[in-house]
C-alpha positions in Angstrom: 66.5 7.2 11.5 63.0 5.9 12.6 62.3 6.6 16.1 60.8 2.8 16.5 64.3 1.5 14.9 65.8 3.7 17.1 64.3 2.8 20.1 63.7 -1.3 19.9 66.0 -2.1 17.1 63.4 -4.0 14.6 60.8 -3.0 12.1 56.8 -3.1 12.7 55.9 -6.5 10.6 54.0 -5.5 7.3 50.9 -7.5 6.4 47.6 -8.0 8.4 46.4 -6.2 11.0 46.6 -8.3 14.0 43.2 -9.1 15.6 41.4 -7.0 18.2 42.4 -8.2 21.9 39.9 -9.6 24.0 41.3 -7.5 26.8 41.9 -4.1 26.2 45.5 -3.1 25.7 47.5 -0.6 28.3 47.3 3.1 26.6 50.4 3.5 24.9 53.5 5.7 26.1 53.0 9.0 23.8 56.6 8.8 22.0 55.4 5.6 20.6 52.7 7.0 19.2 54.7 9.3 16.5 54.9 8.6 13.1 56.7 5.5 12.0 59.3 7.9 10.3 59.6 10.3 12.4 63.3 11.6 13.0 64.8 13.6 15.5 67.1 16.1 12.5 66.3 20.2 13.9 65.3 22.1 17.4 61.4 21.9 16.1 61.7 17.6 15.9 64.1 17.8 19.2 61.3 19.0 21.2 58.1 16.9 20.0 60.0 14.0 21.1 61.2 15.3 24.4 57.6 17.0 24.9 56.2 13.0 24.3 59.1 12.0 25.9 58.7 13.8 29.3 55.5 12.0 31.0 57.5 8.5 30.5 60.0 8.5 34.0 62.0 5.4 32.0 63.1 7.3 29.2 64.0 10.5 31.2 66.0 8.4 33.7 67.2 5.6 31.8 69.3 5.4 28.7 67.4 4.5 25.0 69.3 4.0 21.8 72.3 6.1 21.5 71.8 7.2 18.1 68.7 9.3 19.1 70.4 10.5 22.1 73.1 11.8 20.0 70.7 13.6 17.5 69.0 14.7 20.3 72.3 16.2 21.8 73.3 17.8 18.6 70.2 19.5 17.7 69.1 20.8 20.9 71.1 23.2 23.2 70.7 23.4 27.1 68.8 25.9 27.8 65.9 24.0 26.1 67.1 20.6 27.5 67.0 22.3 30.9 63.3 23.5 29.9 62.4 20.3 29.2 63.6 18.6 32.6 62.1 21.0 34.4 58.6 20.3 33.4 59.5 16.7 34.3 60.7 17.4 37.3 57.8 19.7 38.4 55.5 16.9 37.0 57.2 14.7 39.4 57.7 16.7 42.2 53.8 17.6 42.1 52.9 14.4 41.8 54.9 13.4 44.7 53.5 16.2 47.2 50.3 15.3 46.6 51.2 11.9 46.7 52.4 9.8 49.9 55.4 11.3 51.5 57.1 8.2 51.5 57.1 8.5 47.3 59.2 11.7 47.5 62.7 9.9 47.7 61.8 8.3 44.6 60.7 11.1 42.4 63.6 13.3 43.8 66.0 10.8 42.4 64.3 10.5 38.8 63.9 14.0 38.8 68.1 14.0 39.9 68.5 11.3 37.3 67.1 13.1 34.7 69.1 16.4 35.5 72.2 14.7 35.0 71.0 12.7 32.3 69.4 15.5 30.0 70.3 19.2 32.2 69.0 20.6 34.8 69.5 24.5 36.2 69.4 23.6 39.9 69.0 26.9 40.9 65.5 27.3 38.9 63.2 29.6 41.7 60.6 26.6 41.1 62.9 23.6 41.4 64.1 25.1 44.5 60.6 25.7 45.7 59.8 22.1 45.4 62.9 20.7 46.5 62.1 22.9 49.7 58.4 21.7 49.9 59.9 18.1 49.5 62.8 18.2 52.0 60.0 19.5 54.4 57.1 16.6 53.5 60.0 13.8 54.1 60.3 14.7 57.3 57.5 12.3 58.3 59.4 9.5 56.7 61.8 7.7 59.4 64.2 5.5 57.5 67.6 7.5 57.1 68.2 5.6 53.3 65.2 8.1 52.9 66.8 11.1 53.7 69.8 11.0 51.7 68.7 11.8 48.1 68.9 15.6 49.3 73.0 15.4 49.3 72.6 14.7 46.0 70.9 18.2 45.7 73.2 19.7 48.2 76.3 19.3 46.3 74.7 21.1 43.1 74.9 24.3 45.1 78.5 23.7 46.9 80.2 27.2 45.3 80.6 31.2 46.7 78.5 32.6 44.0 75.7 35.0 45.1 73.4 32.6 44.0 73.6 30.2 47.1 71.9 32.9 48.8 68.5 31.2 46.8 68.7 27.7 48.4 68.8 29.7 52.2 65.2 28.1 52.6 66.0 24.7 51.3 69.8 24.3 53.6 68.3 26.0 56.7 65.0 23.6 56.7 67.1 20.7 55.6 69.6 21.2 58.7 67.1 21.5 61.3 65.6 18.4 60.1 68.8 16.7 60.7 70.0 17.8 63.8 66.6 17.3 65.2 66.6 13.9 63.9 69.7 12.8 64.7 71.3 14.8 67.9 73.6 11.9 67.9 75.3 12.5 65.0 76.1 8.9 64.8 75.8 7.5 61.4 78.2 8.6 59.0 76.0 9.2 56.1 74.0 12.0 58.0 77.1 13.3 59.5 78.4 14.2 56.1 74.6 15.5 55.2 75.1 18.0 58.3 78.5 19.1 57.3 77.7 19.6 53.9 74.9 21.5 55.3 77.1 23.3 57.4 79.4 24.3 54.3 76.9 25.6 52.5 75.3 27.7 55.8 79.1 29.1 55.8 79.1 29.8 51.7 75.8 31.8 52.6 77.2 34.3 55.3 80.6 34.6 52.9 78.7 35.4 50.3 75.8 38.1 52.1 76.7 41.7 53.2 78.7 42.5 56.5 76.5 43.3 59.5 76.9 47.7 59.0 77.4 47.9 62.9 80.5 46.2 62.8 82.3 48.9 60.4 83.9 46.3 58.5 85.2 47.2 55.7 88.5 45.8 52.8 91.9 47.9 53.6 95.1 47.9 52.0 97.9 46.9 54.6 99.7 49.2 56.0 103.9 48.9 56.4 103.4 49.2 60.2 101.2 46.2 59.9 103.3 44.1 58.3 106.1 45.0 60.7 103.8 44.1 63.4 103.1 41.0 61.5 106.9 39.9 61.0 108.3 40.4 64.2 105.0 37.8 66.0 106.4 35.3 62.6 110.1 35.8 63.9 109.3 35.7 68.0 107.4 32.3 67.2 110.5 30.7 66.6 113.2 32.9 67.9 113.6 34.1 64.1 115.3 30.8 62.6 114.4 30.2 58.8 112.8 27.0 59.4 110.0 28.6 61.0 109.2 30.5 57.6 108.4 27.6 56.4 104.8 27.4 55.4 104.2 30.5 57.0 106.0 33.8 55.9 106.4 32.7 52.2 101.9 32.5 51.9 101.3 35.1 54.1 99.1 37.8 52.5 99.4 41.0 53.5 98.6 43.1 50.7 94.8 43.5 52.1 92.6 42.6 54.6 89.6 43.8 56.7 89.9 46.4 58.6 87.3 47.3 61.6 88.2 49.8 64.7 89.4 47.0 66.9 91.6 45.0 64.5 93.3 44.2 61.3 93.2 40.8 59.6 94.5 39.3 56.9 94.8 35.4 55.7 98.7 34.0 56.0 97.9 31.1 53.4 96.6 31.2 50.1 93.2 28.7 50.7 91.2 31.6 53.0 91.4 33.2 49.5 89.7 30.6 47.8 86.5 30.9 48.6 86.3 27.1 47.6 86.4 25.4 51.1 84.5 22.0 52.1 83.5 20.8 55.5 85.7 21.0 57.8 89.2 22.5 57.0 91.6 24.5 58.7 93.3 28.0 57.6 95.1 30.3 58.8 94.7 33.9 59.2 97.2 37.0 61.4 95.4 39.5 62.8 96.4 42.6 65.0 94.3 44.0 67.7 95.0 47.9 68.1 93.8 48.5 71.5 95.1 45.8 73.2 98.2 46.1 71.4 99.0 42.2 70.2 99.3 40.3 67.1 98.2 36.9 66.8 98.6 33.9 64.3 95.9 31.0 64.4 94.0 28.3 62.7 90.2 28.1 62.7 88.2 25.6 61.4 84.1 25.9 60.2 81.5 25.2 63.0 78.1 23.7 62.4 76.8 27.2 62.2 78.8 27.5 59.0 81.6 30.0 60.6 85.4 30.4 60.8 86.3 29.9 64.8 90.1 30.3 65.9 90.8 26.5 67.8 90.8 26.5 71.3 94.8 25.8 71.4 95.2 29.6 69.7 92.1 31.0 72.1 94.2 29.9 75.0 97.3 31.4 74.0 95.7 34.3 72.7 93.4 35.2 75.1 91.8 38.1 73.1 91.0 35.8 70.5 88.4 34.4 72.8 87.0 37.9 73.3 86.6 38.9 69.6 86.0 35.2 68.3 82.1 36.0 67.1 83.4 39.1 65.2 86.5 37.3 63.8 84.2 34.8 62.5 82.3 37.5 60.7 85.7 39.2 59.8 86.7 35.8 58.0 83.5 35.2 56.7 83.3 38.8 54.9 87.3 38.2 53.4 86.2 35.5 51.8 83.5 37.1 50.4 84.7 36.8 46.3 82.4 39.5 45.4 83.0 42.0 47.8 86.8 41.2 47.2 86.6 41.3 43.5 85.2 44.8 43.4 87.7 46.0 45.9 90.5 44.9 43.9 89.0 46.6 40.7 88.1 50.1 42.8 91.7 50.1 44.3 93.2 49.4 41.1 91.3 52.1 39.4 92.4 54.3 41.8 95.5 53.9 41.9 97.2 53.2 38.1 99.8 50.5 37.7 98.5 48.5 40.9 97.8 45.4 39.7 97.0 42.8 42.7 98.6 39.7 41.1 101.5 41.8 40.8 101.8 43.4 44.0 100.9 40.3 45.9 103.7 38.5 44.3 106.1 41.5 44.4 105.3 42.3 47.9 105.9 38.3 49.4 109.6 39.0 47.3 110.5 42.1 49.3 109.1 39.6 52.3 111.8 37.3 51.7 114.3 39.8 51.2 113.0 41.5 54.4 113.3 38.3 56.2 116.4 37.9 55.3 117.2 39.1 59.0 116.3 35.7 60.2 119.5 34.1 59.1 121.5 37.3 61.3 120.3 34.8 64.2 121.5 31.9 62.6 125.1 33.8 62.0 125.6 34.6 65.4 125.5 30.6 66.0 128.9 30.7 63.8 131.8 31.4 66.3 135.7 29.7 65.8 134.3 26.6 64.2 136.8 25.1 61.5 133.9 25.2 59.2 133.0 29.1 59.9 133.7 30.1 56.5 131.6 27.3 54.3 128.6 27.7 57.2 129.0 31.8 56.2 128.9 31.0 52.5 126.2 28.6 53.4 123.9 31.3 54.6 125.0 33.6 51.8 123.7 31.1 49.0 120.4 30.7 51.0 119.8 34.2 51.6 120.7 35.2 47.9 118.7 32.4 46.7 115.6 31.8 48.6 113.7 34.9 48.1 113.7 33.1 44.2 112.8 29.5 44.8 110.5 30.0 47.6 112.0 31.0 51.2 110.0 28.1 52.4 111.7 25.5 50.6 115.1 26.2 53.4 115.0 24.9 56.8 117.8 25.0 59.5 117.1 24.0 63.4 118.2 24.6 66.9 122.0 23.0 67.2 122.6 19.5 68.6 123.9 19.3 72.0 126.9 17.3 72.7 124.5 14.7 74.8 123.0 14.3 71.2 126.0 13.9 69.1 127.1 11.2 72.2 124.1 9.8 72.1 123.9 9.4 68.6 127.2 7.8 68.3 126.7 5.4 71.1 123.8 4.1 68.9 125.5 4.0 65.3 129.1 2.6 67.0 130.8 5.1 64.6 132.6 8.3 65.4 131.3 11.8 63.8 134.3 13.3 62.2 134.6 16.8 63.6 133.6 19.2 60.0 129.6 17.4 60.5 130.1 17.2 64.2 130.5 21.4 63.9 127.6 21.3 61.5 125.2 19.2 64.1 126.0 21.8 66.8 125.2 24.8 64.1 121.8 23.1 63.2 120.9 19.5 64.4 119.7 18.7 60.6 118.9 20.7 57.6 116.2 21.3 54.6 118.4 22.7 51.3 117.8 24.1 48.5 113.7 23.2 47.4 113.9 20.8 50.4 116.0 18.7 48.1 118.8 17.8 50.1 118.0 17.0 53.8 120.4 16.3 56.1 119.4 14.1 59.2 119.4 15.2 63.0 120.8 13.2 64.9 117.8 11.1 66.6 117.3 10.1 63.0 121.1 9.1 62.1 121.2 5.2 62.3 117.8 4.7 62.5 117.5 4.9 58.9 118.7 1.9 57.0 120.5 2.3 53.4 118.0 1.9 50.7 117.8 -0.7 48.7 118.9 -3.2 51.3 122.8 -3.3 50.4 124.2 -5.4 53.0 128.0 -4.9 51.9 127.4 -1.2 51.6 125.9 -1.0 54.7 129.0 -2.4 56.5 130.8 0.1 55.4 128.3 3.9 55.1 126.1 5.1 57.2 123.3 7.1 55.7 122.9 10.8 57.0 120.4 12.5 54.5 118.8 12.1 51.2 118.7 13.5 47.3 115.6 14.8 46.2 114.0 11.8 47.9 114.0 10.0 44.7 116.3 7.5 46.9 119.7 8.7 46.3 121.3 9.2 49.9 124.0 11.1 51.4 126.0 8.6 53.5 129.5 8.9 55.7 132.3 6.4 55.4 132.6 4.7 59.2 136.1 4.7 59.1 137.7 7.6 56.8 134.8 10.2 57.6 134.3 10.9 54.1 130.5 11.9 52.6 129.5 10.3 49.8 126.1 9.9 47.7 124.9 6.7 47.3 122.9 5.7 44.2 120.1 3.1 45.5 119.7 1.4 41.4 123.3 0.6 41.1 124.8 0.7 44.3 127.6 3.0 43.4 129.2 5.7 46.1 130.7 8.6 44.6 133.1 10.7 46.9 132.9 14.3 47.6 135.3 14.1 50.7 135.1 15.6 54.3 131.9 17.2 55.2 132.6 20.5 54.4 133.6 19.5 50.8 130.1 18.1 50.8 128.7 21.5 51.7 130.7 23.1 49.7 129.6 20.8 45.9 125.7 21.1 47.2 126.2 25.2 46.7 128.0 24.5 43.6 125.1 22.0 42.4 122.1 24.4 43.6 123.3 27.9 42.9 125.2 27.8 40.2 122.4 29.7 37.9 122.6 32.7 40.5 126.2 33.0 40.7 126.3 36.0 38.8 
């Protein structure tokens, strides 16, 4: 294809040569002055067009004819396409700095445009060189539209590799500008410039080396620590299986960082990512040896880039507030995904068959089964109820069968008082036949089974109408838990006491009978497979 086809879609018109002008003509853009026939068809064509291509900012930022785009795609490979933006870009960026400072928001974003468009490596020593030069020359400029085509820059270099350490310059010079421009911190727009800012400050420390004096250092846990760790989990909520939810089942205790004054390791999965943005929260355990306590707490990233336990956990852990500046470098150095990686690999070299996939998996099974002596408490809550033998196999058929689905997806809760079940039936006019009534006071509500069948406390019995709006239904059942949440619900009949499901689509109840023949066909339906 002829690059002037290509590019304007019509032919040159044959026959006389037009006459000269009487005012002289604008030099012409150097791709148009190729060979009619010229074709973009190998590497060697590729980049004579892109080298006359590269001084004209509307063909490197804007889109021309597909076709040549295409060829130019298919012929070329990035490494070169990448060469070729970055003489643009330095062009630009030159041309800029010399310029007026107020021209550098402009040429940033061509140059930005064009990296997208044709490939860019952002973290070039000479691009980030410039981009530090030109974060530095805007500061002059005072309109805050100005100062936002460095996010776009930011965000290029928003992962834990070792190469964020290279943009140090560019993130520290671009944050001071901000916060000394804008101490407020009032319009959104910069706000989300400063976190980012503050992200990629915390990606830096994760990713440098540990300060030496603070002997930190990776360690496998020890069994004594993971005791230590279990019985803070079980005192937290007087050792009741709803309070392993979302806490024992992604705790991590197969390592951590070890220094002499504490242990700590992350209890959820995302401190392992290494991935974080702005502003979230994790959660990390950590035992202090001298002083003898274990503590559990969220932290969330400061402006300075670090991990800091929240207040809340600083006031009921005091010592957190005396170790907070060395947690933060503790946290920052777990996360470190190099330092981690080559841990895993010198640990598993030295010790054959140690896999850390494996043992992580294998040692939050044998946490489960471990924890298994949370549901001792909830056994001692069965005494001479008529229902003592279906709450027994109850806890059996959790106990068996949560360590496999995820001990996280049960939940039971401190018992209803009888001021609650009075309370409740005051409200819903009906009377709580004495099998649920027994169930209420065992655990005022439940989570079964993958959280898939939930039986309502009883501040939430009546307040929840039947789904779907079924008047006639709704005479006569009163819905006390759902399905799956899919909005099947479990419902008691106000006069015979019977539980029911109720399908929302056609309106159907099906029977199972008094509550404890409920109890008894949701093990049936959930456990069948682990009978054996």
């Amino acid at each position: 294809m002829k690059l002037f086809d290509a590019l304007f879609g019509r032919k040159q018109s044959a026959g006389k040569e037009a006459p000269a002008p009487s005012v002289p003509l604008p030099q012409k853009p150097a791709w148009q002055t190729l060979p009619e026939n010229f074709a973009v068809t190998d590497a060697d064509s590729a980049r004579v067009f892109f080298m006359a291509c590269e001084a004209d900012d509307q063909i490197m930022t804007q889109h021309f004819p597909e076709k040549i785009y295409k060829d130019f795609r298919d012929v070329t490979d990035y490494q070169m396409r990448c060469a070729f933006t970055k003489a643009f870009a330095l062009n630009m960026f030159d041309s800029a700095l010399n310029g007026k400072a107020e021209q550098i928001p402009a040429a940033a974003s061509k140059v930005f445009r064009a990296a997208q468009y044709w490939g860019m490596d952002f973290y070039d020593d000479e691009i980030i060189e410039k981009l530090t030069a030109a974060a530095k020359a805007s500061n002059s400029v005072t309109k805050r539209t100005n100062d936002l085509w460095i996010g776009d820059y930011l965000q290029k270099y928003n992962n834990s590799g070792r190469q964020i350490m290279k943009v140090q310059p560019l993130v520290n010079q671009t944050y001071d500008y901000l916060m000394q421009k804008y101490p407020d911190n009032t319009d959104y727009f910069i706000g989300e410039l400063i976190k980012l800012c503050s992200t990629l400050k915390g990606l830096m420390l994760e990713a440098s080396e540990p300060d030496p004096a603070l002997e930190m250092e990776f360690s496998l846990a020890e069994e004594q620590d993971i005791d230590r760790f279990l019985g803070e989990f079980s005192s937290l909520c007087n050792g009741s299986a709803g309070h392993i939810k979302g806490m024992i089942h992604q705790l991590n205790c197969v390592y951590g960082i070890r220094t002499p004054a504490f242990f700590l390791t992350a209890a959820n999965d995302a401190v392992d990512s290494g991935s974080n943005r702005s502003f979230d929260t994790f959660r990390f355990a950590v035992i202090f040896f001298q002083e003898n306590v274990t503590a559990v707490f969220e932290c969330w990233r400061h402006q300075d880039g670090l991990f800091y336990p929240e207040s809340r956990f600083r006031k009921q852990y005091p010592v957190l507030e005396q170790y907070q500046d060395v947690l933060a470098k503790a946290i920052a150095f777990y996360r470190n995904r190099e330092a981690s990686e080559a841990f895993r690999k010198q640990t598993e070299a030295e010790h054959p068959g140690f896999r850390f996939t494996d043992e992580r998996y294998t040692r939050r099974e044998q946490l489960c089964k471990r924890y298994g002596d949370c549901f001792s408490g909830l056994r001692e809550r069965i005494r001479d109820q008529s229902i003592a033998q279906t709450l027994t196999e109850l806890l059996d058929c959790c106990e068996i069968v949560c360590p496999m689905i995820g001990i996280d997806q049960t939940a039971f809760y401190p018992p209803a008082s009888e001021a609650d079940i009075r309370e409740c039936e005051a409200r819903t006019g009906i009377t709580i036949p004495l099998p649920m009534r027994e169930f209420l006071m065992f655990s005022n509500g439940a989570s079964l089974f993958e959280n898939s069948t939930t039986i309502w406390n009883t501040s939430e019995i009546g307040k929840i109408t039947l789904d779907g709006y079924d008047d006639e239904n709704a005479k006569i059942y009163l819905p006390i838990g759902d399905f799956i949440g899919d909005g099947t619900q479990f419902v008691l009949q106000k006069t015979s006491g019977e539980i029911g499901e109720y399908d929302h689509e056609t309106g159907e109840v099906s029977i199972y009978g008094d509550f404890e023949d409920f109890l008894g066909e949701i093990m049936e339906f959930h456990c069948r497979d682990y009978m054996d």
